[in-house]
C-alpha positions in Angstrom: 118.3 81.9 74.1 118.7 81.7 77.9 115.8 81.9 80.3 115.5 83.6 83.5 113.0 84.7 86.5 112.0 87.9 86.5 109.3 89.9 87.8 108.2 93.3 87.1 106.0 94.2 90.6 106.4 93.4 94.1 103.5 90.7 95.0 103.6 87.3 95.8 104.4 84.4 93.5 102.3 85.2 91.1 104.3 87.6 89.6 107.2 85.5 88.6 108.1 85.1 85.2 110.2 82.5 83.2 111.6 85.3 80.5 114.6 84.5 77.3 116.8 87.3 78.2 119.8 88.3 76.0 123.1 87.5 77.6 125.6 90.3 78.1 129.5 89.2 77.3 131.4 88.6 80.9 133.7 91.5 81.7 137.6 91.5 82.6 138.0 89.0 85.7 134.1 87.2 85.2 133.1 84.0 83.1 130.2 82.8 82.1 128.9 79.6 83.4 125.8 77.6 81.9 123.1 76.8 84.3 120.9 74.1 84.7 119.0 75.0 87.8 118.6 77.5 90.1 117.2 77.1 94.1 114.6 79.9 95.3 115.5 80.7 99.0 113.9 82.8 102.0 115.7 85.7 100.7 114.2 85.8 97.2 111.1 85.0 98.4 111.1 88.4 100.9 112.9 90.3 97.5 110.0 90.0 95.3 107.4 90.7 98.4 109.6 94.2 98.9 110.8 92.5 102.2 114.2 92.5 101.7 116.9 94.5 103.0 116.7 96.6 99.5 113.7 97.2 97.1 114.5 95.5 93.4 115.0 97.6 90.5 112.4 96.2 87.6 112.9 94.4 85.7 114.2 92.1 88.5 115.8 88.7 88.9 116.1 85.6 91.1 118.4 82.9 91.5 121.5 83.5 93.5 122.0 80.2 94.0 122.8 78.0 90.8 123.5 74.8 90.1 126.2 74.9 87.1 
């Protein structure tokens, strides 16, 4: 089953999570791309502090930036 990082509360590191998340068919016009790694940036570290330009809806994600 795929894996990703979540978190549930806005805090520091701490609260990240390495979850097996069921994954959702891709809709008309998306694929589905296997990845093997994903980068944390600035930006996702200020998302799960409740920094960011908008406040994540729980459970929440990370990993914009994937390596396919």
């Amino acid at each position: 089953m795929p894996k990703a990082v979540r978190f549930r509360e806005i805090e520091g590191p701490e609260v990240l999570k390495l979850e097996e998340v069921q994954p959702q068919n891709p809709g008309k016009g998306e694929v589905r791309l296997k990845v093997q790694a994903i980068g944390l940036n600035r930006a996702e570290s200020m998302f799960y502090r409740g920094q960011y330009l908008y406040q994540p809806k729980f459970p929440a994600g990370l990993g914009y930036e994937a390596e396919a």
